[in-house]
C-alpha positions in Angstrom: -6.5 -20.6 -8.4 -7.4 -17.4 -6.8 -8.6 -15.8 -10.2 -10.2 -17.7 -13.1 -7.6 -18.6 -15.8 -7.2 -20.8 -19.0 -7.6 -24.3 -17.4 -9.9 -22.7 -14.3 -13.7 -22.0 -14.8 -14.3 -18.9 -13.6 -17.4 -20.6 -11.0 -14.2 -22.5 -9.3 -11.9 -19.8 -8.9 -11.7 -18.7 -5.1 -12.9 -15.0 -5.9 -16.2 -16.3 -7.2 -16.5 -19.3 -5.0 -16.2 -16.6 -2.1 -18.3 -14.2 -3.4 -21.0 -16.8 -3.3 -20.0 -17.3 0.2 -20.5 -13.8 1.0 -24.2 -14.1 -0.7 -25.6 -16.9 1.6 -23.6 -15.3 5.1 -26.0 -12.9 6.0 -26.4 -14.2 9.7 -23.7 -15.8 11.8 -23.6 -20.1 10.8 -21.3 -22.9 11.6 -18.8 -24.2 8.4 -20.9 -26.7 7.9 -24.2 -25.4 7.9 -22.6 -23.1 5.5 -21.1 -25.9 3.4 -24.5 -27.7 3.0 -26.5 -24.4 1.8 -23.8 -23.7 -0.5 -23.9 -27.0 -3.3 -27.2 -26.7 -3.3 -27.2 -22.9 -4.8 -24.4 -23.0 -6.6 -25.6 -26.3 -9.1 -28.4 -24.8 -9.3 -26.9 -21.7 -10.9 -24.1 -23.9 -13.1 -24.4 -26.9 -15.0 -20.9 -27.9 -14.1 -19.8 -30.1 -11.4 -21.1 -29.4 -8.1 -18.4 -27.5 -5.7 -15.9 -29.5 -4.1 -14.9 -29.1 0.0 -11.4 -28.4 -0.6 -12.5 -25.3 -2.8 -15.0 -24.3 0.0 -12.5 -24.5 2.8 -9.9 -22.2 0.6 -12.3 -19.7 -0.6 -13.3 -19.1 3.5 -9.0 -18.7 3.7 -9.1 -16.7 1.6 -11.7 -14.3 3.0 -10.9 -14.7 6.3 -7.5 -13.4 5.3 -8.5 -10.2 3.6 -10.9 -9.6 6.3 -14.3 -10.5 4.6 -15.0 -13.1 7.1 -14.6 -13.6 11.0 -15.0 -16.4 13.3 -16.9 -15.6 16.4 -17.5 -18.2 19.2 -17.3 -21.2 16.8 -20.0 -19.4 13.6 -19.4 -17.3 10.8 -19.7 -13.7 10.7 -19.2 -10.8 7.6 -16.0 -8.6 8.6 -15.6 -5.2 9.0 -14.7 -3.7 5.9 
């Protein structure tokens, strides 16, 4: 789930669904303003089905556990690393 594998497109594993996180947090946002710029850029890079929430809400675990992401007074911010 974290890395793309046999039966996982590689555009739904968490690494890549978090990298495009990464791409569209360059100022602090809510989740969900996050969440509604996100399906829109990532169809429009892949013709497969758009991104689910579930996927969204553990690719921000995931970076929020290594450090990528922070939450600050309710938005979004990049980490320190």
């Amino acid at each position: 789930m974290i890395l793309p594998s046999k039966h996982l497109p590689q555009d739904r594993a968490l690494l890549s669904v978090g990298a495009a996180i990464l791409r569209h947090l360059s100022h602090p946002v809510t989740v969900s303003a996050l969440w509604e710029q996100m399906p829109r850029a990532v169809v429009a890079q892949q013709a497969s089905s758009p991104m689910r929430y579930d996927g969204f809400v553990l690719a921000l675990d995931l970076l929020f556990l290594i450090g990528a992401i922070e939450l600050h007074e309710g938005l979004l911010v990049r980490g320190a690393l």
